[in-house]
N, C-alpha and C positions, 0 to 999 in steps of 0.2 A: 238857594243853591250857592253853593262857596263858589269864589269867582277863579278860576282857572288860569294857571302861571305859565306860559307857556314860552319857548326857548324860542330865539333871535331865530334861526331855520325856518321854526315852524311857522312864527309872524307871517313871515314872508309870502311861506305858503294862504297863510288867511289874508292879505293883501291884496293877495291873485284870484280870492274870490271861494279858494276850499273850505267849506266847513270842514273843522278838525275835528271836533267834539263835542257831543250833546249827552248827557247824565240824567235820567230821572229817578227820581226817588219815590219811594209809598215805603209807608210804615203800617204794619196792622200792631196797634197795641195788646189788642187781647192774648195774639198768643208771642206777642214780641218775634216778629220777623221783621226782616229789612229786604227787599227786593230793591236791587240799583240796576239799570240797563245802561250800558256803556254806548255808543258808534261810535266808530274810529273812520269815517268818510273814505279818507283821504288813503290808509293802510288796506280800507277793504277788512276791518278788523273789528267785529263784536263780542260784548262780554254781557253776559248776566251773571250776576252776582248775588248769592241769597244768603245773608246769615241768621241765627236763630238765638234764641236765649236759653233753651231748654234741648234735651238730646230729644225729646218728645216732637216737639216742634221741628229740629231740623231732621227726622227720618222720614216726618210727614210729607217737606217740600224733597228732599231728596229722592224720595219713591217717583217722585210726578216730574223729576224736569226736564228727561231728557224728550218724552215726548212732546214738551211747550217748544224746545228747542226746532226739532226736529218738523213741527206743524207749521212753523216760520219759515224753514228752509223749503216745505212742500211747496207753501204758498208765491215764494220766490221763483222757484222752479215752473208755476203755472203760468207768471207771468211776466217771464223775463224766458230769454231761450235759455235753451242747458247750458251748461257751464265748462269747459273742458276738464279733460282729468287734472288731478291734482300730480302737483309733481313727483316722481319716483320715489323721494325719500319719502313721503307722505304714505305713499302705495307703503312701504317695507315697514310701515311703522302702524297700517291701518289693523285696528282689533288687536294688538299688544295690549298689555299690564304689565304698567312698570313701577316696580318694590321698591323702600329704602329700607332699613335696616330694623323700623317699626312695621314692614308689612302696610304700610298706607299704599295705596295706589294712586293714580294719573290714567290716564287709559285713552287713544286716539280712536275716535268710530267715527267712517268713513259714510256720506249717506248724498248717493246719484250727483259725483261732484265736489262735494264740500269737506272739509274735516274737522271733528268738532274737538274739541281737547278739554279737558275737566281739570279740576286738582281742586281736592275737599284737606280741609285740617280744621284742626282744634287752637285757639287762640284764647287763654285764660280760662280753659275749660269750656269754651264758648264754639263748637261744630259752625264750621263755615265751609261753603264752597261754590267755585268758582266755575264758569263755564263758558268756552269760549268757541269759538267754529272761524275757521280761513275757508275763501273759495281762492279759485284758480287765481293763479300769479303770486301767489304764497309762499312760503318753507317756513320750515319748522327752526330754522338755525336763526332767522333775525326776528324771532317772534319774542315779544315782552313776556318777560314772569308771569306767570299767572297772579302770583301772589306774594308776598312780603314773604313766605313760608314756602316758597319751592323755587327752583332754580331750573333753568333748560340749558344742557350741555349742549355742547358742538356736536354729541354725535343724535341730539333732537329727542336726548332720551328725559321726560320728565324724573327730578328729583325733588320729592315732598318730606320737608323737613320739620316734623312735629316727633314730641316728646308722648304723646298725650291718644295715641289711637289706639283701638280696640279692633278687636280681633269682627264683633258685632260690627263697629260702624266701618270697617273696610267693607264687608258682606256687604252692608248698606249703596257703599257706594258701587260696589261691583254692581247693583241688581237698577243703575242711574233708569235703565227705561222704567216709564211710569206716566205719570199725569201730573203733571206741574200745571196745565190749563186749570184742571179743577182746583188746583190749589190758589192760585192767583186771581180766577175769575169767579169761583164760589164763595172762597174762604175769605175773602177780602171782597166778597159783599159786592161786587163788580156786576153790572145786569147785562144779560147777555146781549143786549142791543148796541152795549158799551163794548163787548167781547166782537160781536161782527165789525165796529167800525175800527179794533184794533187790529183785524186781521186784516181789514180796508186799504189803510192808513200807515200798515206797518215799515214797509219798505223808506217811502219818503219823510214821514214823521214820525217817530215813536210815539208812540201813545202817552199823553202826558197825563198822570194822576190824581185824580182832586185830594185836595188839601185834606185832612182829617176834621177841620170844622166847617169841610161842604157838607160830610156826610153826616152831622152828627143835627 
């Protein structure tokens, strides 16, 4: 794992004892995806990130991930108390699509609490996308890009900047509910006893990946 540069502020705060940031990685070669899991501790701020090699490949994870998302925030929800609402501009911005001038979307869904923000693009022909979810003590106005390829205005509207979207992979990402579990814990060979102790385990640790010459 490349080792993390982080600014004089943030030190300070790792000093005092905050984990800032943990990253893991898995690679599945056969159909060339990349799954990165982000925490952000300290912000209250997580990101999955999945990009693909083939448009085949990424409509596969894309069909599946807002319900992997979404099975993580249930589980949180089970065992942690509820969360209070999210703050107002959150509410005004919950179940929107928001266009750029390609018809790409970004889209905020709202779920007992939480709100999760997406932004899908293409980079050298290459379908990627992003997914992110804030709970309470949040907004949308000091939240990080989602991505090199879109931008968040002041007034918390996503704007996704690709040359390269199709009318197909907008629909794609419009239709995010799906099964991202079966893709991550089938498709990549993951057994399900390994799938219970990430649901275990998830909150306090993320689930770390064996290397591709455990499984081989």
């Amino acid at each position: 794992m490349e080792k993390i540069n982080y600014g004089k502020e943030t030190l300070k705060l790792i000093e005092q004892g905050f984990v800032v940031q943990e990253s893991e990685l898995r690679r599945c070669q056969e159909d060339h995806i990349e799954a990165n899991y982000t925490i952000d501790l300290f912000n209250k701020k997580r990101r999955l990130f999945i990009s693909a090699k083939s448009k085949v490949s990424f409509d596969k994870c894309a069909a599946r991930l807002e319900k992997y998302v979404l099975s993580r925030l249930q589980y949180e929800e089970e065992q942690q108390k509820p969360l209070k609402t999210l703050m107002n501009k959150i509410k005004e911005l919950n179940d929107k699509e928001f266009y750029n001038k390609t018809n790409s979307k970004g889209k905020v869904i709202s779920h007992n609490g939480y709100s999760l923000i997406f932004s899908a693009y293409y980079d050298t022909n290459k379908p990627k996308i992003e997914i992110c979810y804030l709970n309470a003590g949040n907004t949308l106005i000091d939240f990080e890009p989602l991505s090199k390829n879109s931008v968040l205005n002041n007034e918390g509207n996503i704007h996704i900047n690709s040359n390269n979207y199709t009318n197909k992979f907008s629909e794609t990402i419009g239709k995010l509910l799906g099964y991202i579990s079966d893709y991550l814990y089938t498709d990549l060979n993951i057994r399900e006893e390994e799938f219970k102790e990430i649901n275990s385990k998830f909150i306090s640790k993320p689930y770390k990946f064996p290397k591709e010459s455990e499984n081989k």
